[in-house]
Each structure stands twice: as C-alpha cells, then as structure tokens.
N, C-alpha and C positions, 0 to 999 in steps of 0.2 A: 570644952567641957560639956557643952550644952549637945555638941553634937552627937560624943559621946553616950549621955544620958539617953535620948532619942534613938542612937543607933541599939541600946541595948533594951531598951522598952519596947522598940520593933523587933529585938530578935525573942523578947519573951512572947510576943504576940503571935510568931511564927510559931513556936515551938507548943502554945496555947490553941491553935489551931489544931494543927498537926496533931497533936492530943487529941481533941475532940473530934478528929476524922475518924481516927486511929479507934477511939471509943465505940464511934457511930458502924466502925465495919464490924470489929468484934461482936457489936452488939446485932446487927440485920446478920452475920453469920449463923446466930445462936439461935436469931429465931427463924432463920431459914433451915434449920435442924430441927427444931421443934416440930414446923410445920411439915417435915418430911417425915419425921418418926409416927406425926399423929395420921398424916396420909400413908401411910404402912402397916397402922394400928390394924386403919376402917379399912383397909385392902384385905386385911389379913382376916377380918370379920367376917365380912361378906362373903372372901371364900369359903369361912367354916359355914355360916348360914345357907350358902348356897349347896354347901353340901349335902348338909344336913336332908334339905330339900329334895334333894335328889334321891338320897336312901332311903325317903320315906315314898315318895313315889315309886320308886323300885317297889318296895314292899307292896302298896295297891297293888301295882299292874301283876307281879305274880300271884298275889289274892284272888284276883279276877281271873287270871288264864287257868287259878286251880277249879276255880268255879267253871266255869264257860266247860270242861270237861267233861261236869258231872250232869249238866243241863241235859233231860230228853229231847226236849222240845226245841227244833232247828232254829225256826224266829227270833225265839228267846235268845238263843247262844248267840245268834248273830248279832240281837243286840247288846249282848253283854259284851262282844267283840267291838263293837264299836266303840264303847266307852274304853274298852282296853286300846285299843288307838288310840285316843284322845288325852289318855293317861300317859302313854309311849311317847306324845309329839309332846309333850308340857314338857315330860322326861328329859327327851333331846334335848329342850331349850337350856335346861339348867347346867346338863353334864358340858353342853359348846362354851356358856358362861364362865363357868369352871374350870374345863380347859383353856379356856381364851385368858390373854395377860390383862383386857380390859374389863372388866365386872359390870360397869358402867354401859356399856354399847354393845349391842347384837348387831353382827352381821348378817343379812337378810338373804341375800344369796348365796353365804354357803351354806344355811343350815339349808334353804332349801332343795341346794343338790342333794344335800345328804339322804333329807325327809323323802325327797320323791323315787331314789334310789330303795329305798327301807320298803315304801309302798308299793311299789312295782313287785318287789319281792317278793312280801307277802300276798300277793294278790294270783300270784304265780298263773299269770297269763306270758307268755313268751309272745304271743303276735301281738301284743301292744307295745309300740316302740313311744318309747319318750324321748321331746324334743326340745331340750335348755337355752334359752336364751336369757341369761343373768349379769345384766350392769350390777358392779357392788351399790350396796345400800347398807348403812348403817343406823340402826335406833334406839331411844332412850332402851337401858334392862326392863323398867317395867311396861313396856309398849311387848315387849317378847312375848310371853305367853298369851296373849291373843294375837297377834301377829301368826304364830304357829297354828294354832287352831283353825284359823282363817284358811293357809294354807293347806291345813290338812284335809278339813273337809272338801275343798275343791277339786283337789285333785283325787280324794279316796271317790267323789259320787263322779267322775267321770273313767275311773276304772272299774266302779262296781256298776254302773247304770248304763256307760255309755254304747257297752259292747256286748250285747247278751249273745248266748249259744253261739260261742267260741266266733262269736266276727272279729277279724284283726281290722286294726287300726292304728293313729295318734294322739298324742295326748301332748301339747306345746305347750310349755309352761314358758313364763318371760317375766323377768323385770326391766323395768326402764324407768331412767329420769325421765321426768316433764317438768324442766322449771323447779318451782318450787313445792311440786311434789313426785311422788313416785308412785309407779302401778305394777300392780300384780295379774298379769293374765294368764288364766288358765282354757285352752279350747281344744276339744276333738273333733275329732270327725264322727263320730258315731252317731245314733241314730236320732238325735234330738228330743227335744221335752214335747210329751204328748200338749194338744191344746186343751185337752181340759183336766192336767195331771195338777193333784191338789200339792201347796208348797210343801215339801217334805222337810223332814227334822233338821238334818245339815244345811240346807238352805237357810234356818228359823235361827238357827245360829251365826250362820256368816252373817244375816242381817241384825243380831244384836252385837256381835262384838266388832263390827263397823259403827255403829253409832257410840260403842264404847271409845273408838280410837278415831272419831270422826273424821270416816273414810264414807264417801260413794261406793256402791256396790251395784253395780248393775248384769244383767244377763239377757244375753240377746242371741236369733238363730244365726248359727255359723254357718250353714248350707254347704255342706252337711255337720249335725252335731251343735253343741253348746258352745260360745263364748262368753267369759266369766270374767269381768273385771271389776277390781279393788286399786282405786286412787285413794292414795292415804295423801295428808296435807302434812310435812316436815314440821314447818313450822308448830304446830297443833302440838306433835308430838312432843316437840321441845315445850 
C-alpha cells in the first residue's frame, strides 16, 4: 500500500514537472515573439526614418544644382558644387542603408566603389584611372555619415587638384584591416602639395570629422603626388 502511495505521489510529481516545463516553453516562445515583432517594429521605423532622410536630401541637392546654374560667377558655382557633393555623399549613405537588410551597419567598401565610380564621373577626366583596393569593413549607421565625407573629400581633392591641364594619372584608393583597426588610403600620382600651400577647406574637414570618429589622419609626399591616410579605431566606433 505504502508503495503504492509513493509510486503515485512520484507519478504526480512527474506529470507536475512536465507541466511546468511545458509552461516555461509556452511562456520563452511568447516572448521570443514579442521580442521579434518589437525587433520588426524598430526595423520597420528606421527604415521609414531613413527614408524620410533621404527625400529630404534629394530635395537640398536639387535646390543647389537649381542654384549652382543661375550663379555668374565661376568660384562661386564651384563652390556651391562642392556642397552639392557633400550633400550627394550623405545622400548615398542613406539610400545603401536603406537598401541594405541591416539599418544598423554600413559597409565601407562598397559604398566606396560606388562613391569613387560617381566621382570619377562627374569629374569627367577619362585619363585618370582609378585603382580599388577594398578589404570589407563594416561600421556602426551613425559612424556612416562622416565616414562618407571623409572619403569624399579625399578622393574629390585628388581628382580636382591632383591633375591640372589635362595630365593623366592615378588615383589608388585602399582599405585594409590592421588589427584592431582599419585604414583608408587614398594616393596619386599627380603633382603634389606646393610647400608653402595654405590648409585648404576639405582638408579642415577631413581633420574635424576624424576627431569626430577618433581616427588619425595623416598626409605625406608620395613621389610623386599625395598619400592620404585615415586609421579609424573599431573599437572607438563600437
């Protein structure tokens, strides 16, 4: 009798478990569904955000390209061209994130095939060949928009400065790991920086949004032409 008793107090105990496992999966199911509906919410946000983002910069840069038309004065245009670049690379940035399934992460080398393909372009020099060297790199979304800028100025003052009265040339662009960071070189061949040429505007830039993204920025004679590098630290950016 007693065994009895005992065998049936163990099988209530079993079946008391088994309930409460049974409970405990129902219950991590439900809210492993929560936590994916509310991870779909902010996906789904961020892409309207990001959109948003983007048609409003559309609307600048054609503001500017209506303007840059009407300008008499060359210098002037050119520099309203210039901001219209710098509006065009933020541009990219948004429309890649947008496209891209991650919202979260910029990949670093292929916007900047895209960007240095764009510049070439518009710059419509045919004897400047461009030379890609691009390890993937990936980095936080809000590291993107100066990340872009950085690159853009690099390579727009080594197509507009580096080659005057139609000299053909190169222009190597590269990323690469180091460890625990990654670098951005841009170098030509072209004629290099006079010695006693005053820091120009895009240079004033690359060195503020390096300290934004605390990277090194250094620039040294490449014999012949500019070489231009940006060591960004990963970690920093995480």
């Amino acid at each position: 009798m007693g065994e009895a008793v005992d065998g049936g107090i163990n099988d209530m105990e079993d079946v008391g478990r088994q309930t409460a496992e049974t409970l405990r999966t129902f219950k991590d199911a439900d809210y492993a569904k929560q936590l994916e509906q509310a991870l779909a919410q902010k996906t789904a946000l961020l892409h309207e955000i990001d959109h948003r983002v983007k048609n409003n910069l559309q609307l600048i840069a054609s503001l500017l390209q209506l303007q840059s038309r009407r300008i008499p004065d060359e210098a002037t245009r050119q520099t309203v061209r210039g901001i219209l670049e710098r509006v065009n690379a933020i541009g990219a940035v948004h429309r890649r994130l947008f496209q891209g399934g991650d919202v979260q992460r910029f990949a670093v080398a292929e916007f900047v095939r895209d960007l240095a393909g764009d510049l070439a372009a518009a710059a419509r020099r045919d004897d400047i060949q461009l030379k890609l060297d691009l390890e993937p790199v990936a980095v936080p979304a809000s590291s993107a928009a100066p990340m872009a800028l950085v690159v853009n100025e690099l390579i727009s003052n080594s197509l507009k400065h580096a080659f005057p009265a139609e000299r053909p040339g190169e222009v190597a662009i590269c990323i690469r790991n180091v460890g625990e960071r990654f670098e951005i070189i841009v170098a030509d061949n072209g004629v290099g920086m006079p010695a006693e040429a005053p820091r120009g505007f895009g240079t004033t830039i690359v060195q503020l949004l390096c300290q934004q993204l605390k990277a090194q920025f250094t620039q040294s004679d490449n014999q012949p032409g500019v070489r231009s590098v940006v060591s960004v630290p990963l970690e920093k950016l995480a």
